[in-house]
SENUBA-735617 format. One line per field, with one value per residue (C-alpha): residue in three letters; residue number from 0; x, y, z. Coordinates in pm, 1 decimal, m for minus. Example, Ala and Ser with C-alpha at 12.3 -4.5 7.8 and 13.67 -1.06 7.14 Angstrom:
<atoms>
residuo [ALA SER] $
num [0 1] $
px [1230.0 1367.0] $
py [m450.0 m106.0] $
pz [780.0 714.0] $
</atoms>
This chain:
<atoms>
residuo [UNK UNK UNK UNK UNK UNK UNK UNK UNK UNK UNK UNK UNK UNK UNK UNK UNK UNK UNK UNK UNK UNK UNK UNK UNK UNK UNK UNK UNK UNK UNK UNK UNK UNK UNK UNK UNK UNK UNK UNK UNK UNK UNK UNK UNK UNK UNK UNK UNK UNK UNK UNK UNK UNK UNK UNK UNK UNK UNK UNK UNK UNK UNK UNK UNK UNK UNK UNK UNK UNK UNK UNK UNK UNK UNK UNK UNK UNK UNK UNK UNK UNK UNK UNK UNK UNK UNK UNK UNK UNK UNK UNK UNK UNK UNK UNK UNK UNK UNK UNK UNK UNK UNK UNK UNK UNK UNK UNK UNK UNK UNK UNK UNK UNK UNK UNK UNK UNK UNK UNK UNK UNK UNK UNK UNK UNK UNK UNK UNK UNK UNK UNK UNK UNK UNK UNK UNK UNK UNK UNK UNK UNK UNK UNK UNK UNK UNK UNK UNK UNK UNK UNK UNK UNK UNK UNK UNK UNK UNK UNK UNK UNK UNK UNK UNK UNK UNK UNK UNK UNK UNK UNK UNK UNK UNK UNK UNK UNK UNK UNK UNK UNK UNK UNK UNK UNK UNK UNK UNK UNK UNK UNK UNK UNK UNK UNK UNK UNK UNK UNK UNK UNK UNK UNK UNK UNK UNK UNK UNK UNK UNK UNK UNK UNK UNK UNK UNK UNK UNK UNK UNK UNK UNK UNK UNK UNK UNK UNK UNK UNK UNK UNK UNK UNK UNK UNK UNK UNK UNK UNK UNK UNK UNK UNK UNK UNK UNK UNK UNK UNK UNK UNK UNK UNK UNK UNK UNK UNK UNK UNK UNK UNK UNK UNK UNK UNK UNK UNK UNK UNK UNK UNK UNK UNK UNK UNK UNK UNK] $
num [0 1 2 3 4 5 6 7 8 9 10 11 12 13 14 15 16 17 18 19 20 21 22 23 24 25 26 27 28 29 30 31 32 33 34 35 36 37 38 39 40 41 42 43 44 45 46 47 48 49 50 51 52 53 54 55 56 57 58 59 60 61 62 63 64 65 66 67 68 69 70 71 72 73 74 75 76 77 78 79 80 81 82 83 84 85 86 87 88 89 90 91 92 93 94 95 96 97 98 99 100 101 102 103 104 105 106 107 108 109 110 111 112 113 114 115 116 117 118 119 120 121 122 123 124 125 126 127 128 129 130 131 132 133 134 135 136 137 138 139 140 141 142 143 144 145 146 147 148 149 150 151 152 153 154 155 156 157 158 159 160 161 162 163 164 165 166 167 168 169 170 171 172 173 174 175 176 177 178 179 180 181 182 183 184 185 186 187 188 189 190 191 192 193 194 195 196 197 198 199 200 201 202 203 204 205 206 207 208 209 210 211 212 213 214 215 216 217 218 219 220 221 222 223 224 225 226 227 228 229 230 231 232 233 234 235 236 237 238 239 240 241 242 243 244 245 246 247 248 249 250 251 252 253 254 255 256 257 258 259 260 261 262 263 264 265 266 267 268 269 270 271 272 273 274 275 276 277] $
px [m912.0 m768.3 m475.0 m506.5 m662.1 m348.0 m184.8 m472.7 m480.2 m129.0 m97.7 m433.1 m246.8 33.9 m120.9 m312.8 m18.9 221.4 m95.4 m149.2 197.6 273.3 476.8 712.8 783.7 514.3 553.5 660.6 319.5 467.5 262.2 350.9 300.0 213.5 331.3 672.0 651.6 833.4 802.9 1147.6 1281.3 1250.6 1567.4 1583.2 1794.8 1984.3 1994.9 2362.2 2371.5 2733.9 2817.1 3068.9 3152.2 3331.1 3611.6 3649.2 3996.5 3933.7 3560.5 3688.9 3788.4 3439.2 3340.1 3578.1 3444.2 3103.7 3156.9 3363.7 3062.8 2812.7 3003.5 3032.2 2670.9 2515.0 2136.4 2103.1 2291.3 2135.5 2419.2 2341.3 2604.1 2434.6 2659.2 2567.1 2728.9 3040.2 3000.5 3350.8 3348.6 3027.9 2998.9 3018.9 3318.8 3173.1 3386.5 3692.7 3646.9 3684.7 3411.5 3155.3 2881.9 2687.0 2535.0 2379.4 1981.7 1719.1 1608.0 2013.5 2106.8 1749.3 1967.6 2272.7 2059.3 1871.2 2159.9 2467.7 2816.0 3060.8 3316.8 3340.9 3335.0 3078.6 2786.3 2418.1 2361.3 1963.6 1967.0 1988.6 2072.4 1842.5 2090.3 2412.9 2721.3 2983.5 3320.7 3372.1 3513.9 3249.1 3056.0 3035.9 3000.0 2683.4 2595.1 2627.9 2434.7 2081.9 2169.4 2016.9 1660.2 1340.7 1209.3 913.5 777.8 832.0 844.2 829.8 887.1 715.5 837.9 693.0 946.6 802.3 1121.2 988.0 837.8 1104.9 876.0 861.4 541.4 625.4 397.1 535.4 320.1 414.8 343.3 343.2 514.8 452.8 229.9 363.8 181.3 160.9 482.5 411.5 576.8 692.8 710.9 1000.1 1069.1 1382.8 1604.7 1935.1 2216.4 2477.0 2780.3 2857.9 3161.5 3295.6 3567.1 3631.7 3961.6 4137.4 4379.5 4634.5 4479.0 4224.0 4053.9 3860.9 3696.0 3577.3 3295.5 3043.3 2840.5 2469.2 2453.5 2101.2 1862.0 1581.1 1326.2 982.9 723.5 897.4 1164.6 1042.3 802.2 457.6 300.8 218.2 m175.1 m226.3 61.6 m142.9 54.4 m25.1 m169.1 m72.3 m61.9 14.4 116.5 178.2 376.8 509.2 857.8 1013.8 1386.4 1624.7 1688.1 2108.2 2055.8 2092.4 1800.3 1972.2 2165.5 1882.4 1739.8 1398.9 1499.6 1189.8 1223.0 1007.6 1106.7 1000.9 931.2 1049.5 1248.1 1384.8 1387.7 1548.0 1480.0 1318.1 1308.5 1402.7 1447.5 1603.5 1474.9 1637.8 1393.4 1424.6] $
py [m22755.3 m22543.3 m22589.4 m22372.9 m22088.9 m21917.8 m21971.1 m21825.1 m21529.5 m21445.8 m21454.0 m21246.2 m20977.8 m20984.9 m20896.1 m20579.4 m20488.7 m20459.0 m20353.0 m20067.8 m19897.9 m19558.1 m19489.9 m19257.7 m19164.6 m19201.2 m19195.0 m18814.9 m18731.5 m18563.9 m18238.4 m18124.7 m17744.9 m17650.6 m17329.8 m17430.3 m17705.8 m17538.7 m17651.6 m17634.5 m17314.0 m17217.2 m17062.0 m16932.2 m17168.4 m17023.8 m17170.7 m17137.1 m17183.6 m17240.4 m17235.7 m17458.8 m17646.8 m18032.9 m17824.4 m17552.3 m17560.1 m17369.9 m17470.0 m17716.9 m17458.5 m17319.9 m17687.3 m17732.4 m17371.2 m17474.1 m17817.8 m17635.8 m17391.5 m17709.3 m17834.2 m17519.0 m17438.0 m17780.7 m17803.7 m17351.7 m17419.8 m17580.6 m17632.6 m17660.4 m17704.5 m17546.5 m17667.4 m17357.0 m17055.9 m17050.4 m17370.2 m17369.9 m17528.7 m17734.1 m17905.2 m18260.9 m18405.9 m18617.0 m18945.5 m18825.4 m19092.2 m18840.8 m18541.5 m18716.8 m18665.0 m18342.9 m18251.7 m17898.3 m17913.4 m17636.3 m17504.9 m17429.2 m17270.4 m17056.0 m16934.1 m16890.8 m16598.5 m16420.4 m16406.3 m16434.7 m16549.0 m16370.5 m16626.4 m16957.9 m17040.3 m16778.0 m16807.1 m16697.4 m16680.1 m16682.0 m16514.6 m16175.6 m15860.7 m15982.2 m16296.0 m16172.5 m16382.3 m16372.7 m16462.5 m16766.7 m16604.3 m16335.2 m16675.1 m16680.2 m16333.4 m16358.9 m16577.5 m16469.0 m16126.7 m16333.3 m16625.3 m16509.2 m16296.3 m16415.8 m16699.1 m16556.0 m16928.3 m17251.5 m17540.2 m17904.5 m18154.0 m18555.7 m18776.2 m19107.4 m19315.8 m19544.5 m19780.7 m20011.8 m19667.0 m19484.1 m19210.4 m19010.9 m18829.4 m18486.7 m18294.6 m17916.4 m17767.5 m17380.9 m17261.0 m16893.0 m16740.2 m16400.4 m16220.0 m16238.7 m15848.2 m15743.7 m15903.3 m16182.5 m16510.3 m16779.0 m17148.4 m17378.9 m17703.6 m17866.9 m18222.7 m18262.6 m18556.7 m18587.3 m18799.5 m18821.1 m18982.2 m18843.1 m18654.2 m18296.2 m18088.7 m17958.5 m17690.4 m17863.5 m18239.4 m18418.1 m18622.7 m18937.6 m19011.8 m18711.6 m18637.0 m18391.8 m18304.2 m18135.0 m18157.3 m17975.9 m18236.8 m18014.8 m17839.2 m18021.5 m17734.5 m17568.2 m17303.1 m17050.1 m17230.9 m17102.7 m16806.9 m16848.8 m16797.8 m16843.4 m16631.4 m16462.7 m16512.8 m16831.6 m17000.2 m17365.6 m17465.9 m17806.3 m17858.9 m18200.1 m18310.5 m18673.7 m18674.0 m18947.7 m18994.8 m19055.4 m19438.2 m19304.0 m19143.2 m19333.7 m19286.8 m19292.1 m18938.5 m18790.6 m18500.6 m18264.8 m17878.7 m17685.9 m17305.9 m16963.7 m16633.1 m16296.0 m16286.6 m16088.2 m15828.5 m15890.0 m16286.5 m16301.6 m16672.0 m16644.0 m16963.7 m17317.8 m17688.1 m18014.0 m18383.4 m18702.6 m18870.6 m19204.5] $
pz [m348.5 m70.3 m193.3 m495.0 m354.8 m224.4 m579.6 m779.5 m509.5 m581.8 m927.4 m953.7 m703.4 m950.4 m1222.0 m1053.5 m917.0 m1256.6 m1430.6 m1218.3 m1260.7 m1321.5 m1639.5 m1490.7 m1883.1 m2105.0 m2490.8 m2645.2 m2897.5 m3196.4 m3283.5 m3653.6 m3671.8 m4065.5 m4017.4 m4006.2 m4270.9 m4618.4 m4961.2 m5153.4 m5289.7 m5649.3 m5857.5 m6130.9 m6344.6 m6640.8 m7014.0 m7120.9 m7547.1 m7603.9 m8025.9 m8071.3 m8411.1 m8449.8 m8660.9 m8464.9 m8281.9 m7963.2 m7915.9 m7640.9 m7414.4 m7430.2 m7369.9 m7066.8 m6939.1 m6932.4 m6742.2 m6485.7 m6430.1 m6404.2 m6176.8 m5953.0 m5926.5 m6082.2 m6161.6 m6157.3 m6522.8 m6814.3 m7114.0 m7422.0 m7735.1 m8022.9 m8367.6 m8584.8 m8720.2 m8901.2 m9109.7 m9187.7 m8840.6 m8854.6 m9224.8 m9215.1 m9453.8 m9574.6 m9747.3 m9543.9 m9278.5 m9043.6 m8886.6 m9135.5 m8845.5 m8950.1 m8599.3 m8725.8 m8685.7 m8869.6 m8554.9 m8477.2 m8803.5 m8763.1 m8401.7 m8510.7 m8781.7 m8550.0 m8265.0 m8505.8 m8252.0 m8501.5 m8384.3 m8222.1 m7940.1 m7829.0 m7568.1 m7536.4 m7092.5 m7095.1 m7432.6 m7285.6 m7432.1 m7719.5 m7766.2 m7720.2 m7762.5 m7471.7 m7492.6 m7295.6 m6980.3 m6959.3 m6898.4 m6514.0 m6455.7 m6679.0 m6498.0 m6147.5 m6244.1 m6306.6 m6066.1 m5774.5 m5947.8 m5839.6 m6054.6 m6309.6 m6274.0 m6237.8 m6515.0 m6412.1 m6674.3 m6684.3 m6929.1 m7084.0 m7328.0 m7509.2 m7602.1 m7869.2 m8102.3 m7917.8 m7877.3 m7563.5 m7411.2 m7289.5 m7039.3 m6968.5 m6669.0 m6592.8 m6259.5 m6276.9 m5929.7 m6050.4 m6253.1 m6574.5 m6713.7 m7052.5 m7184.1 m7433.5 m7359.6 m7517.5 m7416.6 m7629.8 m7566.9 m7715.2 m7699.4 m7616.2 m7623.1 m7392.8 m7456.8 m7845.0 m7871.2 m8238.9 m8392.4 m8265.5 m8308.0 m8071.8 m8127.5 m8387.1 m8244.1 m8428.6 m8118.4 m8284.0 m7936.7 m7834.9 m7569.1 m7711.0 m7423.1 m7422.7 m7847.5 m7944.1 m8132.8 m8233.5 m8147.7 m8015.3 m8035.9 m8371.3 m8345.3 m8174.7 m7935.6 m7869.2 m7726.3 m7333.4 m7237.8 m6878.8 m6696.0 m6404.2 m6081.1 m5934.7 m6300.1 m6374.2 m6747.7 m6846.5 m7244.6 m7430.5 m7640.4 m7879.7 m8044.1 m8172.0 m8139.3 m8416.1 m8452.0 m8415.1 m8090.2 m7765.7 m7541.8 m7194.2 m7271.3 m7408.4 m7227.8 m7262.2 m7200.6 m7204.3 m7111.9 m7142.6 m7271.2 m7371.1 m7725.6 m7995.3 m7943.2 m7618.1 m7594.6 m7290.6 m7100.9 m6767.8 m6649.4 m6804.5 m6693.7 m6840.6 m6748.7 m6868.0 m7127.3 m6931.6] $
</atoms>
């Protein structure tokens, strides 16, 4: 028995002894201070309506013109290839076996009225000047003169796709950064399909396997969109929408632009965004 007192005494010792250190460096404590937290900066992204036409022979250089600018300042441009205007450019010929596709849409034509491009390729940037048409290298400079205003609001887009109806739930909510006054606003929300693979000529080239890029679908909310209710600074308004995509189009390069803009007279888009439909 005496024998295992001096072991039990030592390893008891032991143990008080490591137990009992001082940790020369305790664990840091992270303190988060809210005032510097930030929540992500909101631009004012531009819609860029470029007319183009399947037949029209120099429409791909407005085509090129507005990839190149998507690619300098991405998601702050929204493209959109509106097939209206001259139809000598946009009629389908049909039984030719060639440009058969007819990609012009009501809602397009009902544009191509009101802000008439007098010559293809043209381009609306944020429909100002009450929808003028710029030549494509006035594009950028367009552009870069509302790139950098302070966003009106903000639009964030959720989409639900229903593949087997192939119809797609569409809530719009508007966040209103500043107050939006006396102007009346509009709110449109449109569809878009990227990646049409189809005829298109090009100069004295008919291409069979062209790339159409950001081809307008139609209109969810009608043509002209509806009128805005809630735009006091700091207002959220959520809309909803169903459309049903064409049994032709290919879901995965279909996209949901919804924008708002001052209505008649002055139309000019204030703020816009695009989201993939799946």
């Amino acid at each position: 028995m005496k024998k295992l007192i001096l072991p039990i005494f030592i390893a008891i010792t032991t143990i008080l002894f490591f137990s009992c250190d001082k940790v020369e460096t305790p664990l840091a404590q992270t303190v988060i201070d809210e005032d510097t937290l930030t929540t992500p900066t909101v631009v004012r992204r531009i819609l860029m309506e470029e007319y183009t036409g399947h037949y029209c022979t120099n429409c791909p250089q407005g085509a090129n013109e507005m990839q190149r600018l998507a690619g300098v300042y991405g998601d702050q441009i929204i493209p959109i290839s509106l097939h209206a205007g001259d139809v000598t450019f946009n009629e389908p010929h049909t039984g030719s076996g060639s440009y058969e596709t007819d990609f012009r849409t009501p809602a397009g034509d009902t544009y191509a009225i009101q802000f008439p491009p007098n010559g293809l390729p043209k381009g609306m940037v944020s429909r100002k000047n009450a929808g003028e048409g710029f030549q494509v290298n006035q594009w950028e400079s367009e552009f870069l003169s509302l790139k950098d205003e302070t966003p009106l609001a903000e639009i964030t887009i959720v989409n639900t796709y229903n593949a087997t109806t192939r119809e797609v739930t569409i809530d719009v909510e508007t966040e209103w950064l500043l107050d939006g006054g006396s102007t009346v606003y509009k709110i449109q929300v449109g569809i878009t399909e990227d990646h049409i693979i189809d005829w298109q000529l090009d100069g004295s080239t008919n291409v069979e396997f062209y790339d159409h890029r950001h081809v307008f679908r139609g209109a969810v909310n009608n043509t002209w969109g509806e009128a805005v209710s809630t735009k006091s600074q700091g207002s959220k308004d959520t809309k909803s929408y169903t459309y049903t995509l064409n049994a032709a189009w290919n879901a995965d390069n279909c996209e949901v632009v919804a924008f708002i803009y001052k209505d008649s007279p002055d139309y000019e888009i204030m703020q816009a965004n695009i989201k993939y439909v799946k």
